[in-house]
N, C-alpha and C positions, 0 to 999 in steps of 0.2 A: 213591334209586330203583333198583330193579331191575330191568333189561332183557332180556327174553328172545324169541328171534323165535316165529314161531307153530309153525316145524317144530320145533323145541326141547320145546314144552311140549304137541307130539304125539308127540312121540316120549317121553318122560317119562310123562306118561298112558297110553299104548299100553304101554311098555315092564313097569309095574306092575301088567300086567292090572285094573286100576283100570274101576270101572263109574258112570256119571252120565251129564251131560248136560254139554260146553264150548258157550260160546257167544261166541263170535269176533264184537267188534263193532269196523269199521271205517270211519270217521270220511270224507264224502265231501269235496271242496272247498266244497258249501255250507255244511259244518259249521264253516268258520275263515270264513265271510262274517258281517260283524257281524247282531245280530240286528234283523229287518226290523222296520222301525220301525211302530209304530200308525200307523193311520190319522186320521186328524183332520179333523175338519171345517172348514179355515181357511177364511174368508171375505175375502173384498174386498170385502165390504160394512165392512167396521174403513173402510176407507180414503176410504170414501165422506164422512164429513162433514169429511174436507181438501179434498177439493175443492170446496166449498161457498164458498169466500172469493175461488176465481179463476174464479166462475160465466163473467165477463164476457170472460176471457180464451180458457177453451175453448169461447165460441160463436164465436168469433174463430178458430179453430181450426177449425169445424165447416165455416165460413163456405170459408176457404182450401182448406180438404180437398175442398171439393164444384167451387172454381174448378179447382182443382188436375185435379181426375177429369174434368171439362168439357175443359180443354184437352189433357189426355192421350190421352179417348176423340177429338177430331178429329184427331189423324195419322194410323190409319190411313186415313180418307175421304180424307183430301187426299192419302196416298201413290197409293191407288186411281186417283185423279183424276188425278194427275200422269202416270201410266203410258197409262190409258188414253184420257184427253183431250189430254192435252201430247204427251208422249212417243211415242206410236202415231202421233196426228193430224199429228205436225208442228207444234205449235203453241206459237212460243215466247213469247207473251204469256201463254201460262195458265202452263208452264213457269213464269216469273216470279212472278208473282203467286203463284201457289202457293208460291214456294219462301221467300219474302218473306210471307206470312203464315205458313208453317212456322217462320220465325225470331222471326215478333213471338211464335206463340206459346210458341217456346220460352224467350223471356227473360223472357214471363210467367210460365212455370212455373218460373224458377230464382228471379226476385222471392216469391214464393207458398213454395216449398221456406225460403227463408234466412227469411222471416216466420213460417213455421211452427215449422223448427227452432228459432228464439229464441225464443217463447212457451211452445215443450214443454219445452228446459232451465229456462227461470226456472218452469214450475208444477210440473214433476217433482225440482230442487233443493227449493225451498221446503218441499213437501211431506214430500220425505225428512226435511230438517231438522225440521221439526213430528215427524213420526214418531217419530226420533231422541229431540229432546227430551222428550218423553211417553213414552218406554222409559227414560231416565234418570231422570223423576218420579216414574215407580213405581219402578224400583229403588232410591233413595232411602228410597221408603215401605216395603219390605220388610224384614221381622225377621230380627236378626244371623243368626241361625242358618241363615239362607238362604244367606248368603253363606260361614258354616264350612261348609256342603256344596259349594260350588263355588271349581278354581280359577279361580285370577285371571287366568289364560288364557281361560278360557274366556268368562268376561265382555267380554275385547280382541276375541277372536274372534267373540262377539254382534257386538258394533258393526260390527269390522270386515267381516262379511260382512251386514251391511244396506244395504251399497252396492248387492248384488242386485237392490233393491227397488226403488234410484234407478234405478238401470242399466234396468229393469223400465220405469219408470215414466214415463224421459224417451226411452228409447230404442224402446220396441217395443209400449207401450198402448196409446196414440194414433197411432203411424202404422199399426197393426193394424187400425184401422177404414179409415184410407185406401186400405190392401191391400183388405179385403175390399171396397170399395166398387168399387175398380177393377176385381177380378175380377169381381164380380156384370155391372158394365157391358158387358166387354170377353167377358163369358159369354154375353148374349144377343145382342151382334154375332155372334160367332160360328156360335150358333146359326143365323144369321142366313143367314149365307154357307153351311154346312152341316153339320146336324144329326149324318150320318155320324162327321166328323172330331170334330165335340162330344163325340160318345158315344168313341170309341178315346182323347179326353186324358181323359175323364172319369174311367174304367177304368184308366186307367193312373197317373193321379195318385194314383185311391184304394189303387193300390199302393204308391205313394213314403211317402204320407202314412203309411199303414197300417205300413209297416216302419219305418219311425222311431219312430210310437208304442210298437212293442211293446219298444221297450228303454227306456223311461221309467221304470217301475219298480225294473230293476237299476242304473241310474243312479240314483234316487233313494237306495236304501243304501247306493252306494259313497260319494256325495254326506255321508251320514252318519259314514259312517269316515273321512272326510277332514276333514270340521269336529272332528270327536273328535280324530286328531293333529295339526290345527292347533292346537289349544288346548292340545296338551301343546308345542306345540313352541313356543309363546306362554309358556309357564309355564316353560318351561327357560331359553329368553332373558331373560328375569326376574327368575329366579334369580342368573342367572350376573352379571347385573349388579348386582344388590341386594347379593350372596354375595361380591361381588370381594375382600373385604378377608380375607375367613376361608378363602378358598379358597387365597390367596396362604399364610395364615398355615399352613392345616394342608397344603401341598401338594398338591391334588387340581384342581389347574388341568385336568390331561389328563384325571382320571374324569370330569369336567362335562362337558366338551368333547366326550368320547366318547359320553357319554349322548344329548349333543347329536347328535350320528353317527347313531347309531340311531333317532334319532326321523327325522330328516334321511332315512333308509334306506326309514323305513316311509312315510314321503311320498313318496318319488321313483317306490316298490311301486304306492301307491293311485293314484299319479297318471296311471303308464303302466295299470294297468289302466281307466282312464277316459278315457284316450287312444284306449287298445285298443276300448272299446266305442262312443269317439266315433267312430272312423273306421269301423268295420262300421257304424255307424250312419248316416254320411254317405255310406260308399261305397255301399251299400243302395240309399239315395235317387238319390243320384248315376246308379245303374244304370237304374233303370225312370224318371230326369225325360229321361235319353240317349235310352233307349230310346222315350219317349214325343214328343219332337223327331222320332226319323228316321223313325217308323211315321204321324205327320204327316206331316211334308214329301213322303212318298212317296205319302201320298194324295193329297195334295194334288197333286203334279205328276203325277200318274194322273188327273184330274179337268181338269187342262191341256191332257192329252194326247184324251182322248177328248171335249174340248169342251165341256164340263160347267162349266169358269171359267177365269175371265179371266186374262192372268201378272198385271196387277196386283190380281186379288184374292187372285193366290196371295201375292204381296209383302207384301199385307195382312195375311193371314193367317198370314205369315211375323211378321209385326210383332204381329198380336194375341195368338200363343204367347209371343212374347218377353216381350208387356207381364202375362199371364195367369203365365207361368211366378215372376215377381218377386213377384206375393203368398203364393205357393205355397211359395218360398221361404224368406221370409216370415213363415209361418204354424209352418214348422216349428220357425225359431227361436224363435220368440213362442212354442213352448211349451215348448221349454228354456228361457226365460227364465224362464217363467209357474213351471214347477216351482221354480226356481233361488227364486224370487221366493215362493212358499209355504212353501219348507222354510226359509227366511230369516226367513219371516210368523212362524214355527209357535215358531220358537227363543225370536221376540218375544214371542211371545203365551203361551210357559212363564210368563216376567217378570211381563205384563200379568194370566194368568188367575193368579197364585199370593195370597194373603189377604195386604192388609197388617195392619200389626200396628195402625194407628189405625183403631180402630170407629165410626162414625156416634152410639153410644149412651155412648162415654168424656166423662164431664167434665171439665173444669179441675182442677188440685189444688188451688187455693185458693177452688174454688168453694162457697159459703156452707154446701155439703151437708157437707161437711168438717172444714171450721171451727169451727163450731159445736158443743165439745163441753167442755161446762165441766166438768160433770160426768162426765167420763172422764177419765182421764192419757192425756196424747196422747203421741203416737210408735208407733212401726211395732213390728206384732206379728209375730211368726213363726210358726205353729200347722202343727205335724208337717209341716211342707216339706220332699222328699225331689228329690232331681232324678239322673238318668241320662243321659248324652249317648246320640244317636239310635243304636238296637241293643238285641234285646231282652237280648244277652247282655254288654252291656256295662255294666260296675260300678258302682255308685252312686256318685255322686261327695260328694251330701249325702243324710243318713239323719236323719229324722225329728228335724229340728231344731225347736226351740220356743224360741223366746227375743224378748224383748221391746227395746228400742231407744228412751230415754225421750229427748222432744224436750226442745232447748234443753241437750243432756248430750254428752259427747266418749267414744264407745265403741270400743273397741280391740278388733283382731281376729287373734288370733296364733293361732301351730303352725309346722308342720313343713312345707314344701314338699309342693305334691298335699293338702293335709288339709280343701283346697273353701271357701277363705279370699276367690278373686277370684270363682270362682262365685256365692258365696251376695252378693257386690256386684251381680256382674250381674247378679244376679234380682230386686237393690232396683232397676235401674235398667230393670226390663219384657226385657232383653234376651232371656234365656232367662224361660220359665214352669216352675211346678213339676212333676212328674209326681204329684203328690199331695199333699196339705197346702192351706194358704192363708197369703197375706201380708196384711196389712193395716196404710193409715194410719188412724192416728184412726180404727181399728174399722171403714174401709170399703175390701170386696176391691181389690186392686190393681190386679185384671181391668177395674175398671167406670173405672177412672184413667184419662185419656190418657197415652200412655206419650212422644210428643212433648210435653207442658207439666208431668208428671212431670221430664225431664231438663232441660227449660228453667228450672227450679227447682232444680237441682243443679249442683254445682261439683264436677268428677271433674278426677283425676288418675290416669289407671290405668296400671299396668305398660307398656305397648305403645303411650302415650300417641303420636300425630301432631301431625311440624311439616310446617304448610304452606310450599310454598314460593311463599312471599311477603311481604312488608316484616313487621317484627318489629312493629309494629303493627298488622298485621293478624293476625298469630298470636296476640296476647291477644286483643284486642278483636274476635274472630270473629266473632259473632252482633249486629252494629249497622252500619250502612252510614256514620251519624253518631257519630264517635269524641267523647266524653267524654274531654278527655286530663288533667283533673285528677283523674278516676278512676281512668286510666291509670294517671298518676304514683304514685299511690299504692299500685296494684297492683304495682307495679316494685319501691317501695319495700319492701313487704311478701317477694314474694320475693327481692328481695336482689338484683337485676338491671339496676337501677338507673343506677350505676357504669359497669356493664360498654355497656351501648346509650350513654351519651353517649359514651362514648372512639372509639366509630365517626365516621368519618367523616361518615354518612350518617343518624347517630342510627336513629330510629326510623324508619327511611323507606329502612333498611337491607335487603335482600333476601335472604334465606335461602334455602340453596340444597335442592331437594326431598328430604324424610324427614329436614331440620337436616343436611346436609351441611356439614362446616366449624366446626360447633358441639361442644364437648365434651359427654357428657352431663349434666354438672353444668349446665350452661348450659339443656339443651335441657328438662332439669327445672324448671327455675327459671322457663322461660318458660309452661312447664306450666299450673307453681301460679299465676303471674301473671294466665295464662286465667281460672283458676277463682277467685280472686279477684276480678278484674273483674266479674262477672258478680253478683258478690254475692248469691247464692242464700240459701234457707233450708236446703237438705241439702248439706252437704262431705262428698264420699267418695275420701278417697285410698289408693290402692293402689301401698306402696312409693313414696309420692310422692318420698322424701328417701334413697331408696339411693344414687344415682349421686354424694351430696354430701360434701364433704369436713365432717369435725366443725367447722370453726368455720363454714362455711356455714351447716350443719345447725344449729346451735343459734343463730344470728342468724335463722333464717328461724323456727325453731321459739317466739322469742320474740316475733316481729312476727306470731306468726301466732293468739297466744294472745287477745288483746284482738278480731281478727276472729272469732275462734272465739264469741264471747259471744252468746246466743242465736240459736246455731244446730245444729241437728242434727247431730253432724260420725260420722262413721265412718270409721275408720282402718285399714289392714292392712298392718302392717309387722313384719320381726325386729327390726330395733331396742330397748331397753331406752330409750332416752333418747326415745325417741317414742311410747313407749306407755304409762311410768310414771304419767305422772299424768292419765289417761283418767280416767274417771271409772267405769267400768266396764269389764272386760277378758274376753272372750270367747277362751275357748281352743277348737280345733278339734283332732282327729284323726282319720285317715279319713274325714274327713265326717260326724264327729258332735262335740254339745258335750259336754265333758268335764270342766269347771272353768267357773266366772266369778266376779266377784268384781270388786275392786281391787287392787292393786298389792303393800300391803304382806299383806290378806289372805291372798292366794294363795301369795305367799312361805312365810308361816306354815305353810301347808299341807304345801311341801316334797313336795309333786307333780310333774304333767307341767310345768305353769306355772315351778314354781321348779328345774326340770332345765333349762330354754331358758334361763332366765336366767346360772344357774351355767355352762353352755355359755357363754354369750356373753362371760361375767365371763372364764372361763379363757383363752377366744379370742381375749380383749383384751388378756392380761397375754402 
């Protein structure tokens, strides 16, 4: 970059009697404020049919709210009474009495409050929970590619800031009706006493209020930039944990760390600046609820003075500001919440409005529409499939591929690292779609497939393959609540893993620690294939299933795997030579086109790209 100040390149300009037009453009603080987010139309109506199951609970609630407001509005009458019947008169029987129904009703209304509060956590918990789980159902139902646009931060940071909504829900929804119910009551007392001092809080509130709303707005985008480097600072702790072992190996413990610093920097920035507009925001209020107290009280004891009311209606009166000042209160945090509690909604409701990838109009794969094709050679077609990750200027990864995939046959899929070997898998398995072309089984689009009973029918093994952490039993047998374990066994035996789960202690009931922590990856592969054996599918597609393994693993499992292999569709991508020779067909890729296929010894013959990886691998091994 080249840096020049602006007297520099006026004095250069001027200097070369030089004639046009500069144009100096200087960049204000709003211009580094993130960009203000769309408006959206979130609704609480989403939330209305959760409450539909604790109908019984919040009349119960309605029920308490209205006791509740009944025994709040009688103190000030009975303060009234006490002053100027007890207290004035001399009379310490009402004194009494009064002050002894002051306390029944006070221990009614702390019974009323702990009943209230324990109904509003158990329907505002529950509800979040429900929420919760139907934000993790659809994001389940949504296509991979959803999730290569987002990090994994950012999805901790969904959750984690959906507490919002609880927070919302158990703390400030429903006692917001009890507020307002109160003020409405203790507004037309008031009135009651006198309409003067009504109108000077009314005027004055509508200031507190009115100043606090007008910074709801720029609190909503800072609100925005802060969920944005939460998420990044979600995604750096992640790293650094996931990273531990290669950050040790290449040195860069302190670059992590530091990055970490910096994320760290720009949150402590966003957060005093939301500090800064919380406290103008509260001192604001703070100013005209003070100011709206002493321009009362002073009525009020001007009204004392010239005989106009009573002290105990000024005491009253004292006490209907205090009880009128609490919803007011109130009110204002209910709608810091309220917003807190939408932009939370809106995060949701990206998840919830985004398409899943299972259509309403997708059938089964083995559904009779399928099946039935005698008269076709069945297996999966390829017709000018081209695909590009999201970007218009971003490369093709496959170019107009056409190749056919004949069932019940073992096809092989070699090249060169990047030449679109794992993509064009993931595009058998609905992950990604084409950006042009079509795939097809048995001659019908892939599109009209369920891409859920698609996979349910396939046995994968991919690159990047996940171990759950949890008993090794449950990491084959994923997909069945009731374990088969003489299929089990046989899936062990097939992958070759067998051996290694009885010498545990714990056998199969053994517990693995998260992402196969503890596991070599020969092991963690093994348990792989073991999966996708269980499952005994009609399509096998492994990707690299057998890198991580040593040759005589590899050729024990690649033997035990030949008699499973027998009518089934299998699809392979591997470097290997010993894993791909006797496929039955061998697809060669480069840049994300086909090149070569054939067989084994065929393509040898040819002494092409095919039989350069080989001679490669020959030379590699000698």
């Amino acid at each position: 970059f080249i840096t020049l100040s602006e007297d520099k390149i006026k004095q250069s300009w001027y200097s070369n009697d030089s004639q046009g037009i500069i144009l100096f453009l200087e960049p204000t603080d709003e211009f580094f404020d993130y960009e203000s987010p769309k408006e959206d139309n979130i609704s609480f109506k989403t939330i209305l049919p959760y409450l539909k199951p604790h109908k019984s609970k919040i009349y119960w609630m309605c029920l308490l709210l209205l006791l509740g407001t009944i025994t709040t509005l009688i103190f000030p009458i009975l303060t009234q009474k006490l002053i100027d019947e007890g207290v004035t008169k001399k009379n310490l029987n009402v004194i009494t009495y009064i002050l002894l129904g002051q306390l029944a009703f006070f221990f009614g209304n702390i019974i009323f409050e702990v009943i209230r509060n324990w109904i509003t956590l158990t329907v505002g918990t529950k509800i979040n929970i429900q929420i919760l789980s139907d934000f993790l159902k659809k994001l389940l139902k949504l296509p991979i590619k959803f999730f290569d646009s987002k990090l994994k931060g950012d999805f901790n940071q969904r959750i984690i800031d959906h507490d919002k909504i609880e927070i919302f829900l158990t703390s400030q929804s429903l006692p917001i009706i009890f507020s307002v119910v109160t003020f409405s009551v203790f507004f037309g007392i008031l009135w009651f006493y006198s309409f003067q001092i009504l109108l000077v809080y009314i005027i004055l509130t509508a200031f507190s209020i009115g100043w606090s709303l007008i910074w709801m707005r720029k609190r909503k985008i800072l609100d925005y930039i802060r969920f944005q480097q939460r998420s990044e600072n979600q995604e750096s702790i992640y790293e650094m944990i996931n990273g531990v072992s290669e950050m040790k190996l290449n040195d860069f413990e302190d670059y992590k760390r530091n990055e970490w610093e910096k994320i760290q920097d720009k949150l402590y920035k966003i957060n005093m600046r939301i500090l800064k507009l919380d406290q103008i925001q509260l001192s604001g209020f703070e100013f005209f609820n003070q100011l709206k107290n002493i321009v009362v009280t002073f009525l009020a004891a001007y009204f004392v003075i010239k005989g106009n009311m009573t002290i105990g209606a000024l005491l009253s009166v004292s006490y209907i500001i205090g009880q009128m000042n609490s919803p007011i209160n109130q009110l204002v945090t209910f709608f810091r919440s309220l917003q807190d509690a939408k932009l939370s909604l809106s995060r949701l409701n990206e998840v919830q409005n985004h398409p899943e990838e299972e259509k309403t109009e997708h059938l089964p794969l083995m559904h009779e529409r399928y099946t039935h094709q005698n008269s076709i050679e069945k297996g999966i077609y390829f017709k000018n499939v081209s695909y590009q990750y999201e970007g218009p200027q971003s490369p093709f990864v496959l170019k107009d591929i056409s190749l056919f995939i004949p069932e019940g046959k073992v096809t092989a899929i070699v090249g060169a690292s990047g030449s679109g070997k794992t993509t064009l898998m993931k595009m058998l398995l609905k992950f990604y779609e084409p950006i042009s072309g079509n795939i097809f089984y048995n001659h019908h689009d892939i599109n009209d497939i369920s891409p859920s009973d698609l996979r349910k029918n396939s046995g994968v093994v991919m690159q990047e393959g996940f171990i759950f952490s949890d008993t090794i039993e449950r990491n084959i047998a994923t997909s069945e609540e009731n374990i088969d374990y003489e299929k089990l066994e046989k899936a062990m035996i097939t992958a070759n893993i067998k051996s290694f789960v009885d010498s545990l202690p714990l056998s199969l009931k053994t517990k693995i620690g998260s992402a196969g922590n503890g596991l070599s990856g020969g092991q963690k592969q093994r348990i792989l294939i073991a999966r996708a054996v269980y499952k005994n599918p009609h399509f096998i597609l492994f990707d690299e299933a057998t890198s991580a393994l040593d040759a005589e693993n590899e050729k024990i499992i690649h033997n035990n795997l030949q008699s499973f292999f027998k009518g089934k569709t299998v699809i392979i991508v591997a470097h290997r030579l010993s894993t791909v020779k006797n496929a039955d067909q061998i697809i060669v890729l480069k840049n994300g086109e086909i090149i070569e296929s054939g067989k084994h010894h065929e393509l040898v013959e040819k002494k092409t790209d095919y039989f350069n990886l080989v001679r490669n691998q020959l030379e590699l091994g000698n």
